[in-house]
Every structure is written in C-alpha cells, then in structure tokens.
N, C-alpha and C positions, 0 to 999 in steps of 0.2 A: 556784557552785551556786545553783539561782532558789530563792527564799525559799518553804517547801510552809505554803499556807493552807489549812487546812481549815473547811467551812463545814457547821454543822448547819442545817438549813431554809431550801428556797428560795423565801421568799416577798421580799416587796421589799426589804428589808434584805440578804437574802444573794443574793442576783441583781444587786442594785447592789455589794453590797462585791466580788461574784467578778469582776465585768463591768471595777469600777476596775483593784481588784487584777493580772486577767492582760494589762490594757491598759499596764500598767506594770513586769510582766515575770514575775509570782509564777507561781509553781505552783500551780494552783487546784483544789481538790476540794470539789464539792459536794455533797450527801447530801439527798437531797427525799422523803420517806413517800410523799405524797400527786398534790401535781400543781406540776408548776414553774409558779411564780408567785405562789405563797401558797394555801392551800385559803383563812384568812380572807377574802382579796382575790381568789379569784377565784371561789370556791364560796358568799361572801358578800357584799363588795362590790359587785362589778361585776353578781351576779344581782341584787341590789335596788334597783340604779341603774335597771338595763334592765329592769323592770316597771317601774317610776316611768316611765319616757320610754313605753310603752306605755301606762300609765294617762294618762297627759299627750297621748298622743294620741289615745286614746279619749276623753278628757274635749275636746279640738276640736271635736266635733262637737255638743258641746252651747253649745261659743262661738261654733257658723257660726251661730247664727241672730241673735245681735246682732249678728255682723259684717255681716249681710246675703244671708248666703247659707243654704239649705236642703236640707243634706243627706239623702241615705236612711238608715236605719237599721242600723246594723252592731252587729255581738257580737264576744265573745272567744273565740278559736278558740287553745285551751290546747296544742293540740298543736304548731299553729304558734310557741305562744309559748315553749313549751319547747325547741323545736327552735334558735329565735332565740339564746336565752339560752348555749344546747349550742353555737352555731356563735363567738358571742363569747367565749367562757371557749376554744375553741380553738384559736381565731385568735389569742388574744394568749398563748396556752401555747407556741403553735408558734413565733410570732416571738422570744419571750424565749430559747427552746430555742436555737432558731438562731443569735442574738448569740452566747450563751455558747458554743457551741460552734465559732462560728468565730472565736471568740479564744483558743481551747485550753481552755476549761475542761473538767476531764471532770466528766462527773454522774453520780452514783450512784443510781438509787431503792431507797431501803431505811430501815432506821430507826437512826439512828447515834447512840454513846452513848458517853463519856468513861472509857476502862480506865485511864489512868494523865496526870499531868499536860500529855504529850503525845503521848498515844496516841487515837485514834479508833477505836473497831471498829463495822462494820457489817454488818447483818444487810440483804441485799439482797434481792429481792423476787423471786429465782429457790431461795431458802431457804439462799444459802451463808452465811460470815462472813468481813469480810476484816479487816484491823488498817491502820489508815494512821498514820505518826508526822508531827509537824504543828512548825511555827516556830511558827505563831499559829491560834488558834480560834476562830471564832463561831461562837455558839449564837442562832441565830432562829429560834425554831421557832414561834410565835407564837400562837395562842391558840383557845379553843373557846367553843361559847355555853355559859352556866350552867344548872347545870337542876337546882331547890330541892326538897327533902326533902318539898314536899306535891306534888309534879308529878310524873305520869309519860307520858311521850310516847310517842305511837303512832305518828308519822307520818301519822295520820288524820284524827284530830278532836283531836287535843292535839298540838301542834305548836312544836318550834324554830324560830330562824328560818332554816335550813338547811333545814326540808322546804316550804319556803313558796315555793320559786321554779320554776315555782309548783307550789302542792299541788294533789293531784288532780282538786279541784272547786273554783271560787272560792265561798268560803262564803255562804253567807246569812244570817248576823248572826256578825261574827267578835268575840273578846271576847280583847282585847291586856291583858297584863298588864306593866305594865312604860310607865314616861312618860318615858325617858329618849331618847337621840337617835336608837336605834333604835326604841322606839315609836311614839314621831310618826311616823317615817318609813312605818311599815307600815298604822299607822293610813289618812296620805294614800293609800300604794298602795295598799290593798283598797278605800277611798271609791271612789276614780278606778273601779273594777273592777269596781264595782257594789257592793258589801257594803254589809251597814247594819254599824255599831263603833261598840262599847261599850271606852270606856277607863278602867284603872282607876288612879289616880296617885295615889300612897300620902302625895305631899305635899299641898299648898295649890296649886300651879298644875304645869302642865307644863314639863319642860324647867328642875326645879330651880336647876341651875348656870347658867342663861342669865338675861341682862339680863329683868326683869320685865314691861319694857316690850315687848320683843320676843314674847316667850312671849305676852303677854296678846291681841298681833295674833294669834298661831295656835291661841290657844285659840280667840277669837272666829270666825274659819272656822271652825275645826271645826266650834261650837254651831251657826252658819250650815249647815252640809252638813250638820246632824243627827246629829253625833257625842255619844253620853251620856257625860256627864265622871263617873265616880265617882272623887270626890274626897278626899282624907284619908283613904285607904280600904287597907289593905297584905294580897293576897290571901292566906291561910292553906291552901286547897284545892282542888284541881280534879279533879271526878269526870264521869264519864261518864254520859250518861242516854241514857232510850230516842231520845231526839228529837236530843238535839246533847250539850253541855257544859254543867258550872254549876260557877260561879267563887265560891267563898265568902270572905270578907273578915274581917277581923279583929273589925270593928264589927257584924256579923251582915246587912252586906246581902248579897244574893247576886246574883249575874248570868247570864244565862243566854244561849246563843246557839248555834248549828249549829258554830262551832269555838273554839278559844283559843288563843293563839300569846304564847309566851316569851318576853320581851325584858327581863331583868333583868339583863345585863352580861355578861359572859365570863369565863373563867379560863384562867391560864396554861399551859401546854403543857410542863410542866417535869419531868414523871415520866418515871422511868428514863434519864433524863439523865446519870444517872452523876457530877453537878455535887457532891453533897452530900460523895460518898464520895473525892474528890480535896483537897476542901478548899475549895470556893468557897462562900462565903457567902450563904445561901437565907433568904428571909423571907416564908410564908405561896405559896411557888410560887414568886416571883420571887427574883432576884439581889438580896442583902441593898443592893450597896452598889457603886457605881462611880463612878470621874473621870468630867473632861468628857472624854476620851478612851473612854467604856463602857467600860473596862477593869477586872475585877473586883478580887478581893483578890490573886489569881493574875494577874500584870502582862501576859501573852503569850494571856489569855482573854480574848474580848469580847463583849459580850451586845445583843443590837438588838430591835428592832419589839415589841411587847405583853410581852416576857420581860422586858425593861427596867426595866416598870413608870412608864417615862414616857409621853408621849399617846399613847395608841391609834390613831394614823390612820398609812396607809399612804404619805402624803406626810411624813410624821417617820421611820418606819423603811425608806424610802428614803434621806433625806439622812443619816440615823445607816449607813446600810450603806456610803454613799461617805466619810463621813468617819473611819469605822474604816479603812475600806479604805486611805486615805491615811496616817493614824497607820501602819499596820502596813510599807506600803511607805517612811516616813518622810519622806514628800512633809511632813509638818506641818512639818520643819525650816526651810522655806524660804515660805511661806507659807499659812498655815490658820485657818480664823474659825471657834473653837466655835458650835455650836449652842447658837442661845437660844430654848429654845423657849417662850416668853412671847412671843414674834412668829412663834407659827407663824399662818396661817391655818386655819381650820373650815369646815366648811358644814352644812346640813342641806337636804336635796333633798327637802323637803314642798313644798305649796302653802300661801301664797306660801313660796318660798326663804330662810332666814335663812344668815349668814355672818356672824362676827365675826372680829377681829385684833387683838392688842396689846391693850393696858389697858383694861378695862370700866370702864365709868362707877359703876357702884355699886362695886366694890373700891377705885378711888379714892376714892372718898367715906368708904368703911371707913377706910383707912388715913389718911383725913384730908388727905389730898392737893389741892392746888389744882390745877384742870385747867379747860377751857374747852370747855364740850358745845355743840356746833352741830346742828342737824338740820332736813331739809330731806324731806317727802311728796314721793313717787315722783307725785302729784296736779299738781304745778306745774310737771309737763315733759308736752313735747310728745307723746313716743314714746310713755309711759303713756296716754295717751287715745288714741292710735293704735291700740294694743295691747288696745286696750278693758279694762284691767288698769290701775289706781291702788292698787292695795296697798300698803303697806308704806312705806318711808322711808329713807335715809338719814342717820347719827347720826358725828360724827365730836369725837373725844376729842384735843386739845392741849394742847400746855402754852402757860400764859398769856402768862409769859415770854419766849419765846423764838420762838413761833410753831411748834416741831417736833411733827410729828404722831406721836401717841403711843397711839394705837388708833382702833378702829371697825367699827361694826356695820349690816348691812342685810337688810331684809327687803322683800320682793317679788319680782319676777321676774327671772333670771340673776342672784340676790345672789351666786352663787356663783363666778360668771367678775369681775362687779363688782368683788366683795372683794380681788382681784390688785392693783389700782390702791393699795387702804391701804395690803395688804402689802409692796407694792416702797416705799411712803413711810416705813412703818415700821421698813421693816427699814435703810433708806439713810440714816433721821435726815431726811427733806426735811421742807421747813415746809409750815403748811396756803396759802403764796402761792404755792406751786410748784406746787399743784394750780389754785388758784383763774387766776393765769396761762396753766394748759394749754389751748392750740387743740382743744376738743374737736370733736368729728363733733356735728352738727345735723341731725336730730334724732336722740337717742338717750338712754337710758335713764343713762346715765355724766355726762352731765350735773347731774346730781343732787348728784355727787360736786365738783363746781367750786363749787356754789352753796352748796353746805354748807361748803366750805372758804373761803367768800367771807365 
C-alpha cells in the first residue's frame, strides 16, 4: 500500500514536497484555500516583481536619452498592467496545476485542519467536509501581511501590500511605513511609477539587518530620486483626511501624502489549524520547535515555508518541501544534505539590486572572526559603462586561511542573477582562486566577481 501524504497549503513548500513525494510513489493529497502556488508567492511575490520589471521599464525611457536616443513620451496604463500581472499569476497557477496533476496528485480546494493525530478533515469549497487519514503531514500554509492596532486598511487610500498591485490609482505622494525588504521594495516600485515617497524607518538607516555599507548605497538613491527619509521615527497612527492620509509618528512628526502602504512584516497563517489541540508544539503562531528534518514534537508531522519560522523566502520553503518530501519517502537513507540555511541566498529587487550569501562581514567582526573582505565597484568593468549604470560593487568574504569562500554581497545591477555565482561557491566550499581562475564572458558585469576574488 503507497504511503498517504497529506499536504496542508499549496504554496512552494507543499507543491514541491507533493510533486517529489508522488514522483517516488506516495499518495498525495493536497488541500490549497486560496490559489495553487502560494497566495504569498503568487498574490505577493511574483505581483511585486512584475511592477518592479514595469517600473524598470518605464524608468528606460528616461535612460534613452543618455544612451543616445530620444524617445516619445508614454504612461501607465493600469489596466493593462493589472491585466499583465492577472495573466502571470495564471500562467504559472496553471502549469503548477498541471505537473501535480499529471503525477497523480489529487487537490483539494478548501480549508484543511488537523481532527486527530492522523486525521485531516476538510471543509472544500463546494461547502462539504471530508476526513482523510494521513502516514505523514504538512502543514505549509504560509503567511499574511501584518496589520498593527493604529492602522486600518481600506484598500484605498490605507493600503496592504496585497492591494497595491496595483492599486486603483498610482498615488501622488505614497507614505510607506515599514524599511524592511519590503519597504524598499515598494518605495523603488511607486518612484519607477511616478510617485513622489515618503519613508518612514523606525531605525538609524534602512534595511536594518543588512551590511551598512550596502544600505547606505540605497539610501543614497533614494535621497537622489527625492525619497524623504523619516528616520528614527516608529509610526503610532494612520488616519484619513480630506485630501489623502497622515502618518503620525511616535516623536510627533507627522507625514502626509495621497496614500500609505503597510510593510511591517507578516504573520503566520496558523489559526484553526487544529495543531494546538493534537499536541504539536506552538510558539506565538509558529511551530515551537523542529529537527533538521521540520519534523515537529509529533515525528510523522512536518511544518515548511513561513510556518516554520525559518527565512521567509520562497526559494527555502521550496527546498524545505523537497527535502521533507524525501525524509518522508526515506530517500534520506541513502543520501541527503540538511539544509543550511546560513548559505541560502537573498535578494532585494530595488534599484540598484542588492543580494547577499553566506557570512556578512559585520557578523564576522561581531563574533570576532578573522575573515578576508575584498571588494571591487561595478565602476571598473567594462559592461557598467556600457550599461551606463556604475552602481554598486561587489564585496566578497573569505577565510584567510584556507582561501574558501565564505559569503558575499552585491549591489548594483542583476545582483540578483550575479549572487548565484557566491552561492554555488559557498554552498560547495570552493576557494576565492576558483573564481579568480574562471574564463569569464568579456564584457560583462560578473566579471566583477573574478576580480574581487583576485
């Protein structure tokens, strides 16, 4: 008899553990609320990528005329762009659908909750209930955005970032509350889109937990494209007025602008999960406590993507849903490499692009650690003056001793494809001569990366 998986939430964690799982013979059941592929990832993700790539190409036309050339004048035609965004979140709904379905998985939509140690019942989305009994279970249900005790959203003019893709109007002075890696982010998209933004960052600089050096490049655009930085400043209220919004602050300044948009972090998706009342171990939403296998306190339950309470990105609770998946078909017997996730890679898709991997330079230095920082301006390659774009830099972190590359971080353009290069060196142990060695393409922006390594 094939081994019955049950899967709660199908965003990229439980799409990849179903997809391993019936690749290798299980019974797979999957259970999705909202939209297969993740509502985070594809109702938030993938929508604020593709305004970024549109901002990014409306912002083109204000780099033809140093290119040399002189374009006409275009707008944003929001219909079009919602419709853009509507056809991408489909297209990849559909082909995900599809895999799983031609490997046998069945899928359920509905809302699925834990009756008994191995019982699943679901409440499907024609208003029946069915009970399914399970060998093993994930729970990935993954997460929503927060939204704080002085805020209340209309969808109008006080906004998630769930109504923003986009909102009805592009605003005329948007007022982001929130400097973490979705701030910046929406900051850069509304600039691109015409907005004037106001940001308010409760710390000293933006991008708290990023290298300082880094952040201090993307604050500096900003103040460049006319971004007002309210600094040290932690919003306490947002009310409505005749004209737009006004963001009041702890310290009494206030901000005002045609909209505000929410970016202060997200919460777990963990109610009526039925998790508490079986016996699995809960701590403030999330799963108290799990192996390198996610495996909870309950051995045969597995927990993935934002529930986990490990990183938040959709390329971690993808490899966490193939590596359960394997735990569970017992493929780990025979060969399986825990995830470390201290060598995942990041990105952040502002202008210029930052991307970091592996060991930061200032946590080295915390910890006292002897390491070997090399860095090299995106300024002394070819393809950046081609590109008419010198932004940024590349920064790479070794150990003294031994020459192995042991993190690194880039800001500028495509840091985000770039940063693949660290992470295959970090994650395989290769030294910084195995870079500095590599035939790269002339001219190109990767180059950067040999010379830093040099």
């Amino acid at each position: 008899m094939a081994l019955r998986f049950v899967i709660i939430g199908g965003g990229p964690a439980g799409t990849q553990a179903a997809t391993v799982a019936a690749r290798h013979g299980a019974e797979v059941t999957l259970i999705e609320r909202d939209v297969v592929g993740g509502a985070a990832h594809l109702w938030d993700c993938v929508p604020s990528k593709a305004m970024i790539a549109t901002g990014a190409a409306f912002g083109e036309y204000d780099d033809a005329v140093a290119m040399g050339l002189h374009p006409t004048t275009t707008e944003i035609d929001l219909d079009a762009l919602r419709g853009r965004i509507t056809g991408i979140v489909g297209r990849l709904e559909e082909s995900g659908r599809r895999l799983l379905e031609s490997q046998g998985v069945r899928i359920i939509m509905g809302t699925g909750r834990l009756v008994g140690e191995h019982t699943v019942a679901v409440d499907t989305a024609d208003g029946a209930t069915e009970e399914i009994e399970a060998d093993a279970i994930l729970v990935s249900t993954g997460s929503r955005p927060r939204i704080p005790d002085f805020a209340q959203p209309d969808g109008d003019r006080i906004l998630t970032t769930r109504d923003a893709y986009p909102p009805t109007e592009i605003p005329e002075h948007l007022v982001v509350i929130g400097s973490g890696v979705t701030g910046v982010e929406f900051v850069h998209m509304f600039l691109s889109l015409g907005s004037k933004v106001t940001l308010v960052v409760s710390r000293n600089q933006v991008l708290p937990q990023k290298d300082p050096e880094v952040a201090a490049v993307l604050e500096d655009d900003f103040v460049r494209r006319g971004v007002k930085l309210v600094k040290g400043a932690r919003a306490t209220g947002v009310e409505r007025t005749d004209t737009g919004v006004r963001v009041v602050c702890d310290d009494g300044r206030v901000c005002e602008g045609s909209h505000a948009l929410l970016a202060i972090g997200s919460i777990p998706n963990s109610e009526d999960l039925g998790l508490e009342g079986i016996g699995v171990e809960m701590d403030g939403g999330y799963v108290a406590t799990t192996d390198h296998h996610l495996r909870t306190n309950l051995r045969h339950i597995y927990v993935a993507g934002d529930l986990s309470g490990k990183l938040p990105l959709s390329s971690v609770a993808s490899m966490q849903g193939r590596k359960i998946a394997e735990h569970v078909m017992g493929m780990h017997i025979v060969a399986h490499r825990h995830l470390d996730y201290d060598k995942a890679a990041s990105a952040i898709f502002t202008e210029p692009e930052i991307a970091d991997v592996g060991l930061a330079e200032a946590d080295a230095f915390a910890e006292g650690r002897k390491v070997r920082v090399t860095k090299v301006p995106f300024a002394t390659t070819a393809k950046a003056l081609i590109n008419n774009d010198s932004r940024g830099f590349v920064k790479l972190v070794s150990d003294p001793a031994t020459g192995v590359v042991l993190g690194g971080s880039i800001v500028g353009r495509h840091a985000a494809e770039l940063i693949s290069v660290i992470a295959v060196a970090v994650t395989a142990g290769l030294r910084v001569s195995d870079l500095a060695e590599s035939l790269l393409v002339h001219p190109a922006l990767a180059e950067a990366l040999m010379e830093a390594a040099e």
